[in-house]
C-alpha positions as CSV (number, residue, x, y, z in Angstrom):
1,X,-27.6,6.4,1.0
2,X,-31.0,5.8,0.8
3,X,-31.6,9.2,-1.4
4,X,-31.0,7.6,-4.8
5,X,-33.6,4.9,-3.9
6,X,-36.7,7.1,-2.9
7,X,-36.4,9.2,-5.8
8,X,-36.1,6.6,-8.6
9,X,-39.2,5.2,-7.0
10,X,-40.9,8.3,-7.3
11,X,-39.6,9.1,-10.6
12,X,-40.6,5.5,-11.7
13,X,-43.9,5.7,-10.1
14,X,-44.9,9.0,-12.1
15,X,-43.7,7.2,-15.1
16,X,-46.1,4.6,-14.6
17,X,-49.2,7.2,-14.3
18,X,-47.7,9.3,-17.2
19,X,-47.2,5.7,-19.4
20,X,-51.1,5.0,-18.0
21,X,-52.6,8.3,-19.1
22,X,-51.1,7.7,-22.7
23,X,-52.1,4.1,-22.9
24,X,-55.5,4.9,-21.6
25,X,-55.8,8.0,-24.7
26,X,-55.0,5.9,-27.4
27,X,-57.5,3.2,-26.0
28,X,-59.6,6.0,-26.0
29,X,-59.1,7.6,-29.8
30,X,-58.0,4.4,-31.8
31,X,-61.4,4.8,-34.4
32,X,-62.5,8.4,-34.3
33,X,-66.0,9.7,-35.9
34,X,-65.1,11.9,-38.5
35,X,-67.3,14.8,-38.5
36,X,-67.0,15.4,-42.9
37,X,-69.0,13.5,-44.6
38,X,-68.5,15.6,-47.9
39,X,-65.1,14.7,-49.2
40,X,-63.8,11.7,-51.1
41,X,-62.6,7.7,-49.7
42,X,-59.1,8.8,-51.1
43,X,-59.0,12.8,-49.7
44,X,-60.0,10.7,-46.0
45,X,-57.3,8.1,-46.3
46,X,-54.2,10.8,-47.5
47,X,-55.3,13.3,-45.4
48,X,-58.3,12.4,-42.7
49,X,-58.4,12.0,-39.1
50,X,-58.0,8.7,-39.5
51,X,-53.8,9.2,-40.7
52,X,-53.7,12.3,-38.2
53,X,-54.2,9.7,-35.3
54,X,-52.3,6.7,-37.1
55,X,-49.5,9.1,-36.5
56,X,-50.4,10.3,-33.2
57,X,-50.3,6.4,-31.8
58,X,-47.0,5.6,-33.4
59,X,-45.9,8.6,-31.2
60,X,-47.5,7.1,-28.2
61,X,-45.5,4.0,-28.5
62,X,-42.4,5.8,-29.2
63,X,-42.4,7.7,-26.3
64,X,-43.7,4.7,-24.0
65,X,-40.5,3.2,-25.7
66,X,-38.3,5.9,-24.8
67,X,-39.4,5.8,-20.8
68,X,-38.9,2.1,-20.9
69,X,-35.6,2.5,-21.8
70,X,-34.7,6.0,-19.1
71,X,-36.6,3.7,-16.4
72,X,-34.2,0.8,-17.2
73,X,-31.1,2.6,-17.5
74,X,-31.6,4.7,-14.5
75,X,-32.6,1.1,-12.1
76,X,-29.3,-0.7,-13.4
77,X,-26.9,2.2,-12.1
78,X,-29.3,2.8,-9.0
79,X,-30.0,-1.0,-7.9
80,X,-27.8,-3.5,-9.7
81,X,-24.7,-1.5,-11.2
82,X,-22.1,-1.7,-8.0
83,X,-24.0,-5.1,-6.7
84,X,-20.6,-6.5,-7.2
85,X,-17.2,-5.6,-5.9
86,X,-15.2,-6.1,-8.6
87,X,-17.8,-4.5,-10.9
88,X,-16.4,-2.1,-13.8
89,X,-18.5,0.7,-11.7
90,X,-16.7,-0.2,-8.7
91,X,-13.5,-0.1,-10.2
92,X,-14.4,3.5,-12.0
93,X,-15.8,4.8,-8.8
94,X,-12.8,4.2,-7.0
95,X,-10.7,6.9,-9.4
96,X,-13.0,9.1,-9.6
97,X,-11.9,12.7,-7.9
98,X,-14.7,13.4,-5.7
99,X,-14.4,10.1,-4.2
100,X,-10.8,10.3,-3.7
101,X,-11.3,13.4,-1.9
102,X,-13.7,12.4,0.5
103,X,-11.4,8.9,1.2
104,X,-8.3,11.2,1.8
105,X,-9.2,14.6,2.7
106,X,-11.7,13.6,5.3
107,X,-9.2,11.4,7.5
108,X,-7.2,14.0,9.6
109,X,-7.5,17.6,10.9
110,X,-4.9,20.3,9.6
111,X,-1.9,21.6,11.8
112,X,-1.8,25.0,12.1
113,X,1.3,27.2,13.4
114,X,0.8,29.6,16.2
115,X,-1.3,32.3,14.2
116,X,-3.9,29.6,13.4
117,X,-3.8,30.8,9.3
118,X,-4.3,28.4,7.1
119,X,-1.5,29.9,4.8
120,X,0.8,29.1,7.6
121,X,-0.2,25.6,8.2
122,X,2.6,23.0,8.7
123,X,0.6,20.0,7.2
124,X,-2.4,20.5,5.1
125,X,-3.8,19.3,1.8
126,X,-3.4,20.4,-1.5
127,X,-5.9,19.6,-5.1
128,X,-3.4,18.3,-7.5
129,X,-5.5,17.9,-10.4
130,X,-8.7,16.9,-8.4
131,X,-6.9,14.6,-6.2
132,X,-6.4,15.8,-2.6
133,X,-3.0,14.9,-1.3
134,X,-1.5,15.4,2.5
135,X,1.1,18.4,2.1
136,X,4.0,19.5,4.5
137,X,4.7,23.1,3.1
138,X,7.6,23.3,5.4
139,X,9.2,20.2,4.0
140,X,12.9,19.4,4.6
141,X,12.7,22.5,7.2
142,X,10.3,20.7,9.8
143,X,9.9,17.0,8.5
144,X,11.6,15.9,11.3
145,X,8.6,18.3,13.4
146,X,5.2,17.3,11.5
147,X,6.5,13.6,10.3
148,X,4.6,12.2,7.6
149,X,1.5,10.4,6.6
150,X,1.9,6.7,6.6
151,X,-1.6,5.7,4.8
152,X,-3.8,6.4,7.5
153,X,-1.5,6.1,10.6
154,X,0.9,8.7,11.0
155,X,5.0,8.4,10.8
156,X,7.1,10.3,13.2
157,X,6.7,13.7,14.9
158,X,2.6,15.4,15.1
159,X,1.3,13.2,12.6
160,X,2.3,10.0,14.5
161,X,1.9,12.1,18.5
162,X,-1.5,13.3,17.9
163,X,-3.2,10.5,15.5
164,X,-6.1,10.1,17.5
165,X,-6.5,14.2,17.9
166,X,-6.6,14.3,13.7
167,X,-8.3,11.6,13.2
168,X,-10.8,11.8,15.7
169,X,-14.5,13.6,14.1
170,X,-14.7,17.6,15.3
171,X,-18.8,16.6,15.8
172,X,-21.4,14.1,16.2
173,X,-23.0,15.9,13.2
174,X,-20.0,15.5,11.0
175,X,-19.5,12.2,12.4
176,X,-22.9,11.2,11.1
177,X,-23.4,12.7,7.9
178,X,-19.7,11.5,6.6
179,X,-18.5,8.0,6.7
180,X,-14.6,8.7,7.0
181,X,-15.7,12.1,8.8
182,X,-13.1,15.0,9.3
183,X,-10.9,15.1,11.5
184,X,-9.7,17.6,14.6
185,X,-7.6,20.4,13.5
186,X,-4.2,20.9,15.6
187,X,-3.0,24.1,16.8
188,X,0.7,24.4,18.1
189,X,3.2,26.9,19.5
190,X,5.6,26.6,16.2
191,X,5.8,29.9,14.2
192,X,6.2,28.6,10.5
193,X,8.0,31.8,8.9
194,X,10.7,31.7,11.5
195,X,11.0,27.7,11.4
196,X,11.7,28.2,7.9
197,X,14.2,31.1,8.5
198,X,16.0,29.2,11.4
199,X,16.5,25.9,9.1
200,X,17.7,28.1,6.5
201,X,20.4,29.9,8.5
202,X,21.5,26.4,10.0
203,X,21.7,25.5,6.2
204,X,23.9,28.6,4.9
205,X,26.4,27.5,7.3
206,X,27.1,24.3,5.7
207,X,27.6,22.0,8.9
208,X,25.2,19.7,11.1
209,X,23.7,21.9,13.7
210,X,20.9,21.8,15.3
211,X,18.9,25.0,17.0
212,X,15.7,25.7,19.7
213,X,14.2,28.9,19.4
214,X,11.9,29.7,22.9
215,X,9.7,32.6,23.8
216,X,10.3,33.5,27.1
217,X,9.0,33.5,30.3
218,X,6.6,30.5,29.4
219,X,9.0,28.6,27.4
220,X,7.1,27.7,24.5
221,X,9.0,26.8,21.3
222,X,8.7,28.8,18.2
223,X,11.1,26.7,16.2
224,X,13.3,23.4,16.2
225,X,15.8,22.9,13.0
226,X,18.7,20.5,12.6
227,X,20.4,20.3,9.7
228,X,21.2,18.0,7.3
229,X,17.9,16.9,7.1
230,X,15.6,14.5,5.3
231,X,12.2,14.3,3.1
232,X,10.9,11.0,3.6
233,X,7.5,11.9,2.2
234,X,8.8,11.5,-1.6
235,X,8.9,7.6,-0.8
236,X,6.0,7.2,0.8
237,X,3.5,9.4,-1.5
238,X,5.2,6.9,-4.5
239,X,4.0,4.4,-2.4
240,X,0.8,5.2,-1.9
241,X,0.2,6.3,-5.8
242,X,1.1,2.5,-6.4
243,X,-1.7,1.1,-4.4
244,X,-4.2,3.6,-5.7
245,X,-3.6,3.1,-9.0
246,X,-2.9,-0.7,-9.2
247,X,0.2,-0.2,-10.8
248,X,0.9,-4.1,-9.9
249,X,-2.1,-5.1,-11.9
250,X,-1.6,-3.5,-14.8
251,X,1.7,-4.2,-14.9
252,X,0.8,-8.1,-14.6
253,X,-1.8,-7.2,-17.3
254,X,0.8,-6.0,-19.7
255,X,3.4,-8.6,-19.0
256,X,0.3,-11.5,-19.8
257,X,-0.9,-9.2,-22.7
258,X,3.2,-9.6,-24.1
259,X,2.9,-13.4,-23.6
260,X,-0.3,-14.2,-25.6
261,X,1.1,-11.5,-28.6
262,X,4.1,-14.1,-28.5
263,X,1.9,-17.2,-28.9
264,X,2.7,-18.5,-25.2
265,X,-0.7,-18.9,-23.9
266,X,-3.6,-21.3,-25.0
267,X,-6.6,-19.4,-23.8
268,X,-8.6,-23.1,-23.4
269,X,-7.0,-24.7,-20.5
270,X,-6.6,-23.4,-17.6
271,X,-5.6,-24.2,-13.7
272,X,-6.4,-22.9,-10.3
273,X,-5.0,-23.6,-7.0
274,X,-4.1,-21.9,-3.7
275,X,-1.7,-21.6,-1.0
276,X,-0.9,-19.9,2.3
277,X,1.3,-16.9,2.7
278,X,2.1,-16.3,6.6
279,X,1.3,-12.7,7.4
280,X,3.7,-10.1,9.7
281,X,1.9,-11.3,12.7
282,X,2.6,-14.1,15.7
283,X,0.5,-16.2,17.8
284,X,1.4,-12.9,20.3
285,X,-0.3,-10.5,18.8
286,X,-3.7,-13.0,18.3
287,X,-5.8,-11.3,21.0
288,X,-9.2,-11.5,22.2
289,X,-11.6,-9.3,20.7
290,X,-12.6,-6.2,22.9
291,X,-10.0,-7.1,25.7
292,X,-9.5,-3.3,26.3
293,X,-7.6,-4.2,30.1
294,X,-5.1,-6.7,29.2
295,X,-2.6,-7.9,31.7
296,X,0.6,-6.0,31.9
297,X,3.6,-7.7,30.4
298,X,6.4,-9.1,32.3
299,X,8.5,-7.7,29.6
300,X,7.3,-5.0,27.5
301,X,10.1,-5.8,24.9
302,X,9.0,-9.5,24.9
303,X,6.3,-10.8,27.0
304,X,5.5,-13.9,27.9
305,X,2.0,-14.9,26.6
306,X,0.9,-18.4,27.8
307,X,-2.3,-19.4,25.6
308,X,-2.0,-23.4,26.0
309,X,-5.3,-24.7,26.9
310,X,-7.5,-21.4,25.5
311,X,-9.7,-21.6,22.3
312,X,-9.0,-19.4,19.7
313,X,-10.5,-19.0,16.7
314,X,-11.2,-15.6,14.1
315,X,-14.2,-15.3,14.9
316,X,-13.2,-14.5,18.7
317,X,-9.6,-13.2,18.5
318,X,-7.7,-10.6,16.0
319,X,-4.4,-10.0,15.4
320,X,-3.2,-6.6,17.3
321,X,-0.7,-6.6,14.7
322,X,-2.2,-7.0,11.4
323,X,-6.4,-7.1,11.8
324,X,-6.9,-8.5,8.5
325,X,-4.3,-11.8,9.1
326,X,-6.9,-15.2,10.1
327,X,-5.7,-18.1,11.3
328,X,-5.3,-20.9,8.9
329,X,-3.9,-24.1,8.6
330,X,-2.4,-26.4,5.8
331,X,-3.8,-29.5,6.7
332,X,-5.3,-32.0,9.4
333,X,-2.5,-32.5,11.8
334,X,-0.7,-28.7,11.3
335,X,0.1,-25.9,13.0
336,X,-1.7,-22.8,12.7
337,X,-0.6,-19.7,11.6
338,X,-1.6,-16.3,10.7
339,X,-1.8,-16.2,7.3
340,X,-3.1,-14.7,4.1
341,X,-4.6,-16.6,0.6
342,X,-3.0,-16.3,-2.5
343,X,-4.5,-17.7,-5.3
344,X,-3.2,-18.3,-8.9
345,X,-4.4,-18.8,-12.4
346,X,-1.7,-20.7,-14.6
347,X,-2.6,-21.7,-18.3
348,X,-1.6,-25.2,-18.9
349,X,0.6,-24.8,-21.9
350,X,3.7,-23.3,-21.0
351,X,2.7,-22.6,-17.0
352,X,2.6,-19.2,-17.0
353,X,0.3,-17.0,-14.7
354,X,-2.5,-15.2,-16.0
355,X,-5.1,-14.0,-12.9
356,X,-3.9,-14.0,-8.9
357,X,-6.2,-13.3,-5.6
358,X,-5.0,-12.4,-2.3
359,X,-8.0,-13.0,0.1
360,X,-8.2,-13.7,3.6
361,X,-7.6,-17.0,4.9
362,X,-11.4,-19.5,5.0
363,X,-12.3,-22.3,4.4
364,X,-14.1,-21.0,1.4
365,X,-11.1,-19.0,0.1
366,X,-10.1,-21.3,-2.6
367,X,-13.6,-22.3,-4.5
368,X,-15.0,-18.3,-4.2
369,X,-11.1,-17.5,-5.8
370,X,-11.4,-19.9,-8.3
371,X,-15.5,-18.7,-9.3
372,X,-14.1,-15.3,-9.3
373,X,-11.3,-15.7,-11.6
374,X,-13.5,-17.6,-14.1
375,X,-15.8,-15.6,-14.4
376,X,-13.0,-13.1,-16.0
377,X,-11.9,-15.6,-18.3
378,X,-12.3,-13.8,-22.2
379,X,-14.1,-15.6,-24.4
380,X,-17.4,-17.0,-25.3
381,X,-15.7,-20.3,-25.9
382,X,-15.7,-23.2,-23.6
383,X,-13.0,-23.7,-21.3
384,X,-11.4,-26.1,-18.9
385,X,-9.9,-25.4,-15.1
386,X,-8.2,-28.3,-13.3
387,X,-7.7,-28.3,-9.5
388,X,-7.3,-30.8,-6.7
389,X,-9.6,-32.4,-4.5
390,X,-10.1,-29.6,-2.3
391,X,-12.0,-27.5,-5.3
392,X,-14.6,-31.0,-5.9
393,X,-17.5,-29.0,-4.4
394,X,-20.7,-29.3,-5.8
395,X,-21.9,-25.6,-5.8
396,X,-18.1,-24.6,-7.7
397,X,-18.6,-27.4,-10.0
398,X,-22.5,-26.2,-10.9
399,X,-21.1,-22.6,-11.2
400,X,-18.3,-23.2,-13.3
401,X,-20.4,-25.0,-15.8
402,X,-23.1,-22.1,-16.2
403,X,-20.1,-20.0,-16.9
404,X,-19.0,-22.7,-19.5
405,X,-16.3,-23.5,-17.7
406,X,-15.7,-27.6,-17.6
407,X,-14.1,-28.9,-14.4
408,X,-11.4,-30.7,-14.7
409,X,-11.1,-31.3,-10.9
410,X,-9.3,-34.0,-9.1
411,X,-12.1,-36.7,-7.7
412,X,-12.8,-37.2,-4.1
413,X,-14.8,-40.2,-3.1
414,X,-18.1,-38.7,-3.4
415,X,-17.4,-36.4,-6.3
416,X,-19.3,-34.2,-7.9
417,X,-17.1,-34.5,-10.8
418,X,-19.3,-37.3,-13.1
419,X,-18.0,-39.1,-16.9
420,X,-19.1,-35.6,-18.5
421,X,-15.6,-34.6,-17.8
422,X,-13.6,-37.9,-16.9
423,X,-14.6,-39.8,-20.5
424,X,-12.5,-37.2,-22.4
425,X,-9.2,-37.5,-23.2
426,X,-8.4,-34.1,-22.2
427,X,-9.2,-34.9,-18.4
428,X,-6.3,-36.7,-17.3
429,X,-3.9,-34.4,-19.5
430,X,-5.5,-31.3,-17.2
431,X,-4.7,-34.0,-14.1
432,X,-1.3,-34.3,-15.1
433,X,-0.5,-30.6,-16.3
434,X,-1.6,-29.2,-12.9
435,X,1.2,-30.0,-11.0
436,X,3.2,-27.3,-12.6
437,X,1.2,-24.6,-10.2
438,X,3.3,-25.9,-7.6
439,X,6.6,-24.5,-9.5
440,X,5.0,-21.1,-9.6
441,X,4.1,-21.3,-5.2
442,X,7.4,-22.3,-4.7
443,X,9.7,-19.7,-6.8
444,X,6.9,-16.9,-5.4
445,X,7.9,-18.3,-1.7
446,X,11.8,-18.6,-2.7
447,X,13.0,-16.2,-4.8
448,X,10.3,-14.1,-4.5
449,X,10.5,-13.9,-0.9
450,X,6.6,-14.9,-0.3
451,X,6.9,-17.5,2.6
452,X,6.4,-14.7,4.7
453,X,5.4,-11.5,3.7
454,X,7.1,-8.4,4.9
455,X,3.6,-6.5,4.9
456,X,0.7,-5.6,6.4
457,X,-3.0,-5.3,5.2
458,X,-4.5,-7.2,2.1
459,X,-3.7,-4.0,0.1
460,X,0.3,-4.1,0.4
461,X,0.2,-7.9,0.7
462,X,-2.0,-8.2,-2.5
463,X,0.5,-5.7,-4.5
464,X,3.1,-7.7,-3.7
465,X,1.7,-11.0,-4.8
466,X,0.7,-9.7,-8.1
467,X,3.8,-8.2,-9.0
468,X,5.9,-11.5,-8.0
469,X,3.6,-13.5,-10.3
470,X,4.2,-10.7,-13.1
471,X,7.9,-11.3,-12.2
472,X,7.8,-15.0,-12.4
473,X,6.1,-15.0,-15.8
474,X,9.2,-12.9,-16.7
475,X,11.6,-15.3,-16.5
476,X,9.7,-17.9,-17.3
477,X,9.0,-16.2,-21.0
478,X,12.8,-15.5,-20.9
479,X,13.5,-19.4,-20.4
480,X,10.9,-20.3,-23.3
481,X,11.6,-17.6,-25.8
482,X,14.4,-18.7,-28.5
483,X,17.4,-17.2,-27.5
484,X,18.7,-14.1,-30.2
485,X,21.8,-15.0,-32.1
């Protein structure tokens, strides 16, 4: 990682002596002797040494311009260019081919039939168009055998059985030199030509069977087909292409970009707020970190876990069932829960959504939300973002303003909020117009089905809040528009 670095130093540094050397010539030449002494004022000025090195400095400063401008543009992509997460480099790194294949090819091993070719491998991936995808040649014939990938963890049969064994690094070496290194490959007793043949002949005969073919004396299977079977992997690989490609996000795009062509959105006042969307995950599952010798369960189905009197907090305990769930709170005086963040951006004239977060549950959540989605706001014009009282923060409020945003926050006793904001009209209007967020948290945790999400991971749980709050625009646009006659 460090690569990049040492050599833009060093290709800066000889810049520098290169820049030096011409600097130092042109010092050194700017009023030449000339050596003719014979030849007229006019023939000197037109033609002399003197215009000869007139032309030679203005070269100088051109190229000294032009290595300025390589030495800059090559430090902003080295040093500052993915200093942010949701930088446009970030986000066009993250489709890029080569990284795709190094974040999916290099997480499992292959599985290889009995001959150990690669032709006759049972799971494998394939370069669709750059992009490495999981494969299962034998498809319908053995997807009940191999199971299918499931993001990372395997589903069902080898790819669920022997995780660890593909996912674990062949080497130290390649475990070093790759940070999602390669995975073991798996060798087993299958034969793939005749699992295909046996799964065909079970499916010529046009009812559910099911057949073992063994190799004697030792027993080992060559080939297990049932038939009807099933291709769960269509499903899942549509999944999958959802997440990568933020098909929620642009969707949400599109739906706000249909809202502003119809005059629905102001673009001037805005509103931010937060709530609290409990995760897949109990107070069972909220373990001790690095407890590797638990106590065994009375009831493996349903154990009785007795933490009354025992101090838990994220930074000591993680969920066993969803790692990326924290434990939050709504207030002083509630119970805990493990939860996830969802944050919204809702213009203030007709209350519809126009920029959602899904973040992990802090105490900073909210404010670092709220920065993040003004900062995206288009326009060079001055804004204004209403909140409550738990958004009256003096770093936000300072923030917000260098982005010319003005704070139309809810006052606390010691506010930060002073008459620069409170003395206009338009303050209590943004008081009184932000109460319409609540509408939108409560049809995303009614109708939408967002009180508690079915999902795990701030991926699939993020997806899911954006597209509900594309949803909810939806019908509120269909509620607003005039009504065709």
């Amino acid at each position: 990682m460090w690569a990049p670095v040492i050599l833009t130093l060093i290709f800066i540094s000889l810049g520098l002596l290169l820049m030096l050397v011409l600097l130092w010539a042109a010092w050194r030449h700017r009023n030449p002797a000339s050596p003719v002494t014979s030849e007229s004022q006019n023939d000197l000025k037109d033609f002399g040494l003197a215009e000869t090195n007139r032309w030679l400095r203005g070269l100088r400063v051109s190229f000294l311009v032009l290595i300025l401008t390589v030495f800059g543009f090559h430090s902003y992509w080295v040093f500052w260019a993915d200093s942010s997460k949701d930088s446009q480099f970030n986000k066009a790194r993250r489709f890029d081919a080569r990284n795709l294949r190094l974040a999916e090819s290099a997480l499992k091993g292959w599985v290889l039939d009995r001959s150990g070719k690669l032709e006759n491998a049972l799971i494998r991936y394939r370069s669709d168009a750059g992009v490495i995808t999981r494969e299962y040649p034998l498809g319908a014939a053995a997807v009940h055998l191999t199971g299918y990938s499931d993001f990372i963890f395997g589903a069902g049969g080898l790819e669920s059985a022997f995780r660890d064994w593909l996912t674990q690094p062949t080497s130290t070496y390649n475990q070093i030199r790759s940070p999602n290194p390669v995975g073991k490959d798996l060798r087993v007793s299958i034969d793939a030509q005749l699992q295909r043949e046996t799964f065909n002949l079970l499916q010529s005969g046009g009812k559910p069977s099911a057949a073992v073919v063994l190799l004697l004396p030792n027993n080992e299977v060559l080939a297990m087909a049932s038939y009807p079977s099933f291709d769960p992997t269509a499903f899942t690989k549509n999944r999958r292409r959802l997440l990568r490609h933020e098909v929620a996000q642009r969707f949400f795009d599109e739906v706000v970009r249909q809202a502003a062509g119809l005059g629905l959105l102001s673009d001037e006042h805005f509103t931010v707020d937060g709530t609290l969307i409990e995760a897949w995950a109990g107070h069972k599952s909220f373990k001790r970190k690095g407890d590797d010798q638990p106590t065994p369960p009375d009831d493996p189905g349903n154990p009785s876990v007795n933490f009354h009197g025992e101090r838990r907090s994220n930074a000591t305990h993680q969920s066993t069932t969803d790692p990326e769930a924290r434990l939050a709170r709504k207030g002083p005086g509630k119970e805990a829960r493990l939860c996830y963040a969802g944050h919204v951006q809702m213009d203030n004239r007709h209350g519809l959504v126009v920029n959602t977060r899904l973040t992990q549950a802090s105490g900073i959540a909210e404010p670092t939300a709220a920065l993040a989605m003004a900062a995206e706001i288009a326009g060079q014009g001055r804004v204004t973002l209403g909140a409550d009282k738990g958004y009256d923060q003096k770093e936000l409020v300072r923030a917000l303003r260098e982005y010319r945003v003005t704070p139309h926050v809810a006052q606390k006793v010691n506010s930060a909020i002073d008459r620069r904001s409170t003395r206009h009209p338009g303050y209590l209007l943004s008081q009184r117009r932000r109460k319409r967020v609540e509408e939108i948290f409560g049809w995303l945790k009614t109708v939408a089905g967002l009180r508690k999400t079915r999902h795990r991971g701030i991926a699939r749980v993020g997806w899911t809040f954006t597209f509900a709050a594309a949803a909810y625009n939806l019908v509120r646009m269909r509620n607003l528009l005039p009504v065709a006659t």
